[in-house]
Every structure is written in C-alpha cells, then in structure tokens.
C-alpha positions as CSV (number, residue, x, y, z in Angstrom):
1,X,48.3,109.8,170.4
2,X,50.4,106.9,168.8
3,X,50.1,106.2,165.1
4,X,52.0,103.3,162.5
5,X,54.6,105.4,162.5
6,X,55.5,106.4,166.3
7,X,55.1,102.7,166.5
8,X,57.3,101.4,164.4
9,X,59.9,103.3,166.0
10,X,59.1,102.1,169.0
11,X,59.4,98.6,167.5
12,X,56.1,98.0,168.4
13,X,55.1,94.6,166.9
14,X,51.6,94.5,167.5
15,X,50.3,97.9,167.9
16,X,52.0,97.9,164.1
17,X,50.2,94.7,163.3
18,X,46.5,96.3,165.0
19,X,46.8,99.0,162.4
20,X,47.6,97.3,159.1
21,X,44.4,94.6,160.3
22,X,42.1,97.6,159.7
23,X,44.0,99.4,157.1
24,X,46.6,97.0,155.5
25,X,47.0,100.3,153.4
26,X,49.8,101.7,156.0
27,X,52.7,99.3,155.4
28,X,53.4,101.9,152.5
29,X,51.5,105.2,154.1
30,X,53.5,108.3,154.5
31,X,53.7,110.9,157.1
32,X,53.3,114.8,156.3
33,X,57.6,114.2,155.4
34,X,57.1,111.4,153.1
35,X,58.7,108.8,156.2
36,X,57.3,105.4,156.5
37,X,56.8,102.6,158.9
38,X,59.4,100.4,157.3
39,X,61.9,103.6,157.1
40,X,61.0,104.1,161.0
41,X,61.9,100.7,161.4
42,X,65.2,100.5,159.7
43,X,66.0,103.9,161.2
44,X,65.7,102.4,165.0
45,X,67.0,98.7,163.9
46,X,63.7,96.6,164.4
47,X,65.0,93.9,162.4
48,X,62.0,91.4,163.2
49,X,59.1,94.2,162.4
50,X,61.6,95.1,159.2
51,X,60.9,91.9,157.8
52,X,57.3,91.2,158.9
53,X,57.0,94.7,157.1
54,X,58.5,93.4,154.1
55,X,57.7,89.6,153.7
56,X,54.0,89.3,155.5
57,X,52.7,92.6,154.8
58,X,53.9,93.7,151.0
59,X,56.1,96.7,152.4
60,X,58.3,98.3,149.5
61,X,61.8,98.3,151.1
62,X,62.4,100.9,148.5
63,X,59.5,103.3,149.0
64,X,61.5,106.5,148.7
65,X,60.1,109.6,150.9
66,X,59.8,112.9,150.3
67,X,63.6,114.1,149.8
68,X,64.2,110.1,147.1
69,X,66.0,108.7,150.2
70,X,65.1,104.8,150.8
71,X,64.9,102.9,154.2
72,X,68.5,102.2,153.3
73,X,69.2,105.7,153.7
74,X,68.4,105.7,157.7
75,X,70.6,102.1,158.3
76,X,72.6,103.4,161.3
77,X,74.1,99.7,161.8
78,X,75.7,97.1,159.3
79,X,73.3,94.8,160.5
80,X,70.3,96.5,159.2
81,X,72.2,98.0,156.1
82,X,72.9,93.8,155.7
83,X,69.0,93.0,156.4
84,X,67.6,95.3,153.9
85,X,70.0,94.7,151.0
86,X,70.6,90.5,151.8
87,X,67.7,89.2,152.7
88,X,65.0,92.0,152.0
89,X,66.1,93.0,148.4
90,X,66.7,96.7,149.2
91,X,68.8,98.2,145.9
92,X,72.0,100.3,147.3
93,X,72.4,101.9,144.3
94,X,69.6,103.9,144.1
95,X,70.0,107.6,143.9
96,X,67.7,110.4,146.3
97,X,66.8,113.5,144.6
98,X,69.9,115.3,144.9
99,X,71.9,112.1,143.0
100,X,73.2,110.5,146.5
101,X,73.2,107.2,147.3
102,X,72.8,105.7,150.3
103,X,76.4,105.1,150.8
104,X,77.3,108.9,149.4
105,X,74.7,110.2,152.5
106,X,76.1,108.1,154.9
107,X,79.7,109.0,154.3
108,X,78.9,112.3,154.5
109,X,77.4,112.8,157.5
110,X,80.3,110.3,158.7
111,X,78.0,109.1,161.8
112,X,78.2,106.2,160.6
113,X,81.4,104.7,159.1
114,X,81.0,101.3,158.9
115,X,77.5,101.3,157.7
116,X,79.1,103.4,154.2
117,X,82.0,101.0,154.2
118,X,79.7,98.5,153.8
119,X,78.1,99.9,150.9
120,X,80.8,101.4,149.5
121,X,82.5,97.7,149.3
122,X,79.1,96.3,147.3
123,X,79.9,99.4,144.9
124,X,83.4,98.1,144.6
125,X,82.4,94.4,144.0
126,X,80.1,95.6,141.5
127,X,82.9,97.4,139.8
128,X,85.3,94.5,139.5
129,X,82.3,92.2,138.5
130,X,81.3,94.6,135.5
131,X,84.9,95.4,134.5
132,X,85.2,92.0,134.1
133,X,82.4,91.3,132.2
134,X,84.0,94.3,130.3
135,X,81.3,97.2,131.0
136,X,81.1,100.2,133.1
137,X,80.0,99.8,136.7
138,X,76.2,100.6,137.6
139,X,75.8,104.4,138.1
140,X,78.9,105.6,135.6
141,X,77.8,107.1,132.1
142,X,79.9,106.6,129.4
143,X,78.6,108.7,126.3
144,X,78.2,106.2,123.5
145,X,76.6,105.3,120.8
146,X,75.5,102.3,122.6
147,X,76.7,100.1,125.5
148,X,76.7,96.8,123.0
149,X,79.7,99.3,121.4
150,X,81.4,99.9,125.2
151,X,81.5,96.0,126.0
152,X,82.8,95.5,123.0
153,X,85.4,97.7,123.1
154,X,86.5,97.5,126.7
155,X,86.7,93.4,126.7
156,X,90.1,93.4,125.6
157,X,90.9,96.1,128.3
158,X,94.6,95.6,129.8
159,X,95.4,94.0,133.5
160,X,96.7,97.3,134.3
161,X,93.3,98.9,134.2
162,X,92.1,96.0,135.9
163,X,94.2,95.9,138.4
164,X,93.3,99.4,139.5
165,X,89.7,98.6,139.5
166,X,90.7,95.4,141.8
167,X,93.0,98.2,144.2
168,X,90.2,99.9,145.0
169,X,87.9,97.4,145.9
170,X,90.4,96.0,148.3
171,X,90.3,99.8,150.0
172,X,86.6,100.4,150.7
173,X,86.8,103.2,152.9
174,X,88.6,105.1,150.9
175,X,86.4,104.0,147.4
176,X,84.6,107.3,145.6
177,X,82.7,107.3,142.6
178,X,84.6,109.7,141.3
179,X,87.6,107.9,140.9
180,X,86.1,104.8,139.4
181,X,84.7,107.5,136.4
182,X,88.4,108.8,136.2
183,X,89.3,105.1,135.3
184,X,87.0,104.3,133.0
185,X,87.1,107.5,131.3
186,X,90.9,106.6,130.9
187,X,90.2,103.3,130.0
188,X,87.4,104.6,127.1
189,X,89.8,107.4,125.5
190,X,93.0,104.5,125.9
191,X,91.1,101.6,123.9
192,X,87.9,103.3,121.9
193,X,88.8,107.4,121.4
194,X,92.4,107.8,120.8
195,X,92.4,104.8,118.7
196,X,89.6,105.8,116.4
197,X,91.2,109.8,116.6
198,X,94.3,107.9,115.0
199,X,92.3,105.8,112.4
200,X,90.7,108.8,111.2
201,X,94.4,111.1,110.5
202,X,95.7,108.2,109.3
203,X,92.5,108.1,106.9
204,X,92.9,112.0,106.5
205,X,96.5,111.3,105.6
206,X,95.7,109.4,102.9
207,X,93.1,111.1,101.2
208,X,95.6,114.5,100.8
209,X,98.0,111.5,99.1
C-alpha cells in the first residue's frame, strides 16, 4: 500500500499532491525513522517535487529526522545538494546528532565525492569571507570572553595567516575542519594569548622592581 513517503521516492507528483489535499499536514510528517517526504525526495533527486515540497506546500528543507541528519544529508548529486542550498535555503552547516555535517557524512561514506566537495568548498568560502571580516569561520569555537573581543583582535591578523586560509579554499577536496581550527587556534595564541602572556611578565617584572 503506497503512502507520502513511498511516493515521493517514486517522484510521484500527484499521488504526493492527493495526500497533502486531505492532510496538508504530511509535507512535514515523519515515518517510524524520523524520514520525510522532502528527505525522500532529495534522496532520489526529484528536483521538481523538491521544490513544490518547499515553495507551494510550506515543507521545512531542514526538518531533521530521527538521527539530526537534514534532506541535505541524502544529496547523492551536486545538483540536488545545489537545489536545496541555492534556491531552497537548505543550511549546510548544520550539525546531526553525532556533530556531522552534511559535508563530514558525505565524505565519509566517500559515495559521493563531488556532492562533499561541493560543500566542503561553501565551508571554505565561508572561511575566507569571515577571516576577512576578521572572525572565526561558522562552526569553530574559540574560548573567549566574547567574540566582539576575537574580531577585534584578529582584524589586524597577518597575510600569512590569510593566505593559508585562501590555500585551502583553493583545495576543496582536501579541506577538514580540523585544520581550519589548527589555524585559527595559531592565529589566537600569535595575536591575543602570547601577547597578553608577555604584557603580563613584563607587568610581573615590574612590580618585583
């Protein structure tokens, strides 16, 4: 017996349609694993139903199921990973219940490279943009007193940080997390710790004077 969901991922137009006329309810229903008719249509690439989903119906592109894991989460092609995020609104760097992003899931499994490079490279635009504006990139902690203190601090940051940052945005598929932390964590104990650690001697220094 078909349901919203086994008809979605069909791509199904209007057996999808027939359902939300009596319930409009279902756009946003879950199954007994949390899965959704707009994450069954993003998982099998029905672009059109996607967006009739999304725009004409009230769908949340990022209804998360039961493991946190967004439609994004099931792109298996750039184009739908470019639908959801472009023209739907779909946030990539929203993390599932174990901390993953879409583009950490995807990489992993490695079934689908191009679909992580692609949002790997958003990550990496979103790095340079925020280094320039002399902040940390979304999903990095820096621990703080406050992040008015970090852009503060890290405006005057030299090109040489920079120009790492800019390095590897221009190598997506080889971009981590991790190593965008290392930087910054280099960049905060170059311009904000070791400075004040050397303020405070030199302070020390001349109190025992």
């Amino acid at each position: 017996m078909s349901n919203i969901w086994i008809a979605a991922s069909d791509g199904n137009t209007s057996q999808v349609l027939s359902f939300l006329s009596t319930r409009p309810s279902l756009v946003n229903a879950k199954d007994e694993n949390g899965y959704t008719p707009i994450h069954a249509a993003a998982s099998y690439g029905h672009l059109d139903l996607l967006r009739t989903l999304i725009k004409d119906h009230g769908g949340d592109v990022n209804l998360r199921d039961d493991d946190g894991d967004t439609p994004l989460f099931t792109a298996e092609t750039v184009e739908v990973a470019k639908c959801l995020v472009e023209e739907l609104g779909a946030d990539w760097s929203l993390r599932n219940d174990e901390g993953f992003t879409a583009a950490d899931v995807i990489a992993e499994e490695d079934s689908f490279p191009l679909v992580a490079e692609y949002l790997q490279t958003l990550a990496s635009k979103e790095a340079i943009i925020s280094s320039d504006a002399g902040v940390p990139p979304a999903g990095i902690a820096v621990n703080l007193t406050s992040m008015d203190e970090v852009a503060e601090d890290l405006a005057p940051v030299d090109e040489e940080f920079k120009r790492k940052i800019e390095e590897l945005a221009s190598r997506p598929g080889e971009y981590t997390q991790e190593e965008l932390r290392q930087l910054v964590t280099e960049a905060v104990h170059k311009h904000i710790l070791e400075p004040e650690e050397r303020n405070v001697r030199a302070k020390g220094g001349d109190g025992e004077e």
